[in-house]
TORTIZA-948524 format. One line per 8 residues: number of its first residue (from 1); their letters; for each residue y, z, x of C-alpha. Coordinates in Angstrom, 2 decimals. Example, Ala and Ser with C-alpha at 12.3 -4.5 7.8 and 13.67 -1.06 7.14 Angstrom:
2
1 = AS = -4.50 7.80 12.30 ~ -1.06 7.14 13.67 $
END
This chain:
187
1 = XXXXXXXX = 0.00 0.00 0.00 ~ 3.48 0.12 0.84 ~ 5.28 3.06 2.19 ~ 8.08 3.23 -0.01 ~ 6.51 1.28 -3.19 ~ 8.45 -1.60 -3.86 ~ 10.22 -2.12 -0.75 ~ 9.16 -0.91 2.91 $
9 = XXXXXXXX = 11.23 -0.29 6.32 ~ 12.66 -3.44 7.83 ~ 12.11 -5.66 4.57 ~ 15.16 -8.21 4.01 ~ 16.88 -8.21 0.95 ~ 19.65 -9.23 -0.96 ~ 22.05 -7.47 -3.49 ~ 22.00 -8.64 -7.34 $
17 = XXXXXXXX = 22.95 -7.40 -10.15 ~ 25.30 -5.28 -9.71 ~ 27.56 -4.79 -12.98 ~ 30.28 -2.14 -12.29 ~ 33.22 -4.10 -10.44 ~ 33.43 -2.55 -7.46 ~ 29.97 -3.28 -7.04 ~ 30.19 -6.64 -7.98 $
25 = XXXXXXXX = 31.35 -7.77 -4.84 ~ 28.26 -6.56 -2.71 ~ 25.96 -9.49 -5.30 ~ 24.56 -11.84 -2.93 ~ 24.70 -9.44 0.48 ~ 21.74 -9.73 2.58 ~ 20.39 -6.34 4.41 ~ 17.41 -4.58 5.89 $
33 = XXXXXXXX = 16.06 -1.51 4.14 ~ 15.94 1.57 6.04 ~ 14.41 4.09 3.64 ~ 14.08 5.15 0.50 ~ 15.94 8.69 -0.52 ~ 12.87 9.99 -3.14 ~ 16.03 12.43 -4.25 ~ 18.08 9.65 -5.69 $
41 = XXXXXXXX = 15.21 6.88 -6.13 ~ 17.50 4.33 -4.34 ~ 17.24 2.48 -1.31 ~ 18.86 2.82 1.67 ~ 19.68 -0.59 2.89 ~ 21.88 -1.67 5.76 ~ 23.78 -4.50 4.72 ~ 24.90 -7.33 7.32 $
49 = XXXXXXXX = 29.33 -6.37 7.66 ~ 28.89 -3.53 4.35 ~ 27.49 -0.91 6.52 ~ 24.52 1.24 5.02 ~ 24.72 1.83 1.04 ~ 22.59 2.68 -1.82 ~ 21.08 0.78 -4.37 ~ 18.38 0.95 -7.07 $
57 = XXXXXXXX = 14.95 -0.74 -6.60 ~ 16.12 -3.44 -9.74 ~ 19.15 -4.35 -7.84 ~ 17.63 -5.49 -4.86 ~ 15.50 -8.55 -4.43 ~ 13.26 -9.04 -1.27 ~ 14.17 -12.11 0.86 ~ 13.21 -13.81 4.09 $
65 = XXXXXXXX = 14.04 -12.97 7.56 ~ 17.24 -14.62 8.37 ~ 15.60 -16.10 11.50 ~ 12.65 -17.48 9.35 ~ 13.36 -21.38 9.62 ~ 13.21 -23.64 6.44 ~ 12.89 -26.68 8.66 ~ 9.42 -27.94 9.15 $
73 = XXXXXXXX = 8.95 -29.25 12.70 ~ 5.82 -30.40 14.15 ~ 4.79 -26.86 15.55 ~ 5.15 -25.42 11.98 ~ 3.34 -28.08 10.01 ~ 0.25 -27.27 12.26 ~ 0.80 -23.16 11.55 ~ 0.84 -23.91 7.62 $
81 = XXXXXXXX = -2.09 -26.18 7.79 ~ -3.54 -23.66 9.67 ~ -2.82 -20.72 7.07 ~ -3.77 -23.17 4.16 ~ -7.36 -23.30 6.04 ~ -7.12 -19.69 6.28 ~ -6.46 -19.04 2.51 ~ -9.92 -21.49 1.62 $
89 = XXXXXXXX = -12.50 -18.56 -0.02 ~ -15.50 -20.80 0.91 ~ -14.42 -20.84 4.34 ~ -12.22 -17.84 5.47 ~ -13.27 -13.86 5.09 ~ -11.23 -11.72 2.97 ~ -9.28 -9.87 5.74 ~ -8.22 -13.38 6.95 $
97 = XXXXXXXX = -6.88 -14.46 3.44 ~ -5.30 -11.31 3.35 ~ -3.32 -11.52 6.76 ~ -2.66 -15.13 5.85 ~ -1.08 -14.02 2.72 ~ 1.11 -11.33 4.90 ~ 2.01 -14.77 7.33 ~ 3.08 -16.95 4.46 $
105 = XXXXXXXX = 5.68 -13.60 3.31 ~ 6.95 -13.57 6.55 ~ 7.37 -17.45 6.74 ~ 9.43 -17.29 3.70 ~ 11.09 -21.00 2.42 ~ 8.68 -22.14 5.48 ~ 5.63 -21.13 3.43 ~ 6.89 -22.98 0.28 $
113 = XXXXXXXX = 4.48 -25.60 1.25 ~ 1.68 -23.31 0.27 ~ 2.64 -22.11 -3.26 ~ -0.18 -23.54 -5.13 ~ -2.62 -21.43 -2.56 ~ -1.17 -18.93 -2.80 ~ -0.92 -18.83 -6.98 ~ -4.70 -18.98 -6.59 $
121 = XXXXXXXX = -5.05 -16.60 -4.99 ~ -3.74 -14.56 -8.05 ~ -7.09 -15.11 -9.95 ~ -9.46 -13.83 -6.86 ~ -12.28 -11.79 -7.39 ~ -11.24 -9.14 -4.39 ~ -8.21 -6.95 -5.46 ~ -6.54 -7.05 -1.90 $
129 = XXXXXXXX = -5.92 -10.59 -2.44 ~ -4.71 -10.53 -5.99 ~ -2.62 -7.87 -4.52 ~ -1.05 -9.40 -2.02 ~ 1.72 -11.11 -4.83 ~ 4.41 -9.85 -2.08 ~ 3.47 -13.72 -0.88 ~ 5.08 -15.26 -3.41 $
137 = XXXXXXXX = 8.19 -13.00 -3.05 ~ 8.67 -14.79 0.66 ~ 8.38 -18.00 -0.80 ~ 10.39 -17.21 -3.62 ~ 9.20 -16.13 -7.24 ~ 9.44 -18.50 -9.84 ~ 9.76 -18.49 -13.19 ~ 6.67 -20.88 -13.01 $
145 = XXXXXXXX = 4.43 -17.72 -11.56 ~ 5.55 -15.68 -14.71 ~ 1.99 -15.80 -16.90 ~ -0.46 -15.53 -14.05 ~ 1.61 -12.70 -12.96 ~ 1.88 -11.39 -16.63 ~ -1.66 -11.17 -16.51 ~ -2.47 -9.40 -13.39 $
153 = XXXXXXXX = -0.06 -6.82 -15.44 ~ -3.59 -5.43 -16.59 ~ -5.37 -5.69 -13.96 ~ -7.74 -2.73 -13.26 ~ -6.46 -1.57 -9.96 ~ -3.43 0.03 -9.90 ~ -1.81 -1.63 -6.81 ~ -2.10 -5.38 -7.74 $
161 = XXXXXXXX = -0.74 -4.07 -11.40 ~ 2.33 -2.62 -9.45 ~ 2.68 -5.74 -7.31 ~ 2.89 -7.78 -10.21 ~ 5.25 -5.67 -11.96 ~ 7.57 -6.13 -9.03 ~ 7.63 -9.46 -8.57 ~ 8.27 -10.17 -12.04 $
169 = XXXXXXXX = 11.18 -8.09 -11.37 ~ 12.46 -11.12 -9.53 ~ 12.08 -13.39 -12.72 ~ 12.32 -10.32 -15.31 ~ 14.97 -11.93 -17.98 ~ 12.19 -14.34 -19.57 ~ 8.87 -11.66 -18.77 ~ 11.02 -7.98 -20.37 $
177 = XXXXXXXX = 8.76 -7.56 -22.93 ~ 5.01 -8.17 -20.67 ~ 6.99 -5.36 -18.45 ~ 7.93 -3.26 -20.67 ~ 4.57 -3.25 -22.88 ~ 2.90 -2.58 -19.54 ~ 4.86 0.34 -18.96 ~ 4.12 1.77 -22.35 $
185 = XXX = 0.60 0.68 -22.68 ~ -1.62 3.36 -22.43 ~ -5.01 1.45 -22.00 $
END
């Protein structure tokens, strides 16, 4: 699991949401998270020329490492051919899907490429991988990932149910009501 949940030490993200005005200004500011106060339930994130502020777990949305490259050059075709071998079932263990998954969040737009292995890996037999939605936050969560993600909503382990619940986070205006029946559901 993660260390703080949602968001762990080091993760990039960037500020949304904010409504009050002063706040408003800090929407769009990229940071690092630092820690989580458990006291406050916020995060404490350092953002790039803001210093180190505050913010709730909805207002933050993970993003890739600012010195992940979007550009695809002949080294890093090879790498995501390489982690599209190692996502395969038939051919690749589960603890190599699973650090491929981890890769292709780190690669962030990079891993784009991969989307469709990785939204298959949402219906694996082996939790870890179904678990491991924090993928699709790298490569950005799309409204398009909304159902399969609705449905790992009741999954039967916890963690892949609390991965999906974040990233729909990301996309959470159309999927309010699969969240919030998931929060009240007591089955």
């Amino acid at each position: 699991g993660r260390p703080f949940g949602i968001f762990s030490a080091g993760d990039h993200v960037e500020v949304r949401d904010l409504q009050i005005e002063a706040g408003q200004a800090l929407n769009g500011c990229t940071g690092v998270v630092k820690c989580l106060d458990s006291a406050s339930g916020r995060f404490q994130v350092d953002l790039e020329g803001n210093g180190v502020r505050a913010f709730k777990p909805e207002n933050l949305c993970l993003v890739s490492a600012p010195t992940a490259s979007a550009s695809l050059d002949g080294a890093s075709s090879a790498a995501l051919v390489t982690l599209a071998e190692a996502l395969e079932p038939s051919t690749a263990s589960d603890d190599r899907r699973f650090e491929a998954l981890r890769s292709i969040k780190a690669a962030g737009a990079a891993g784009a490429a991969l989307e469709d292995n990785v939204v298959r890996c949402l219906e694996d037999t082996n939790w870890r991988i179904r678990g491991a939605i924090e993928a699709l936050s790298g490569i950005g969560c799309t409204e398009a990932h909304g159902q399969a993600l609705e449905g790992l909503l009741k999954d039967s382990h916890g963690d892949v149910r609390l991965a999906a619940a974040s990233a729909l986070g990301q996309v959470a205006s159309a999927h309010a009501n699969a969240l919030a029946l998931a929060v009240t559901n007591d089955e």
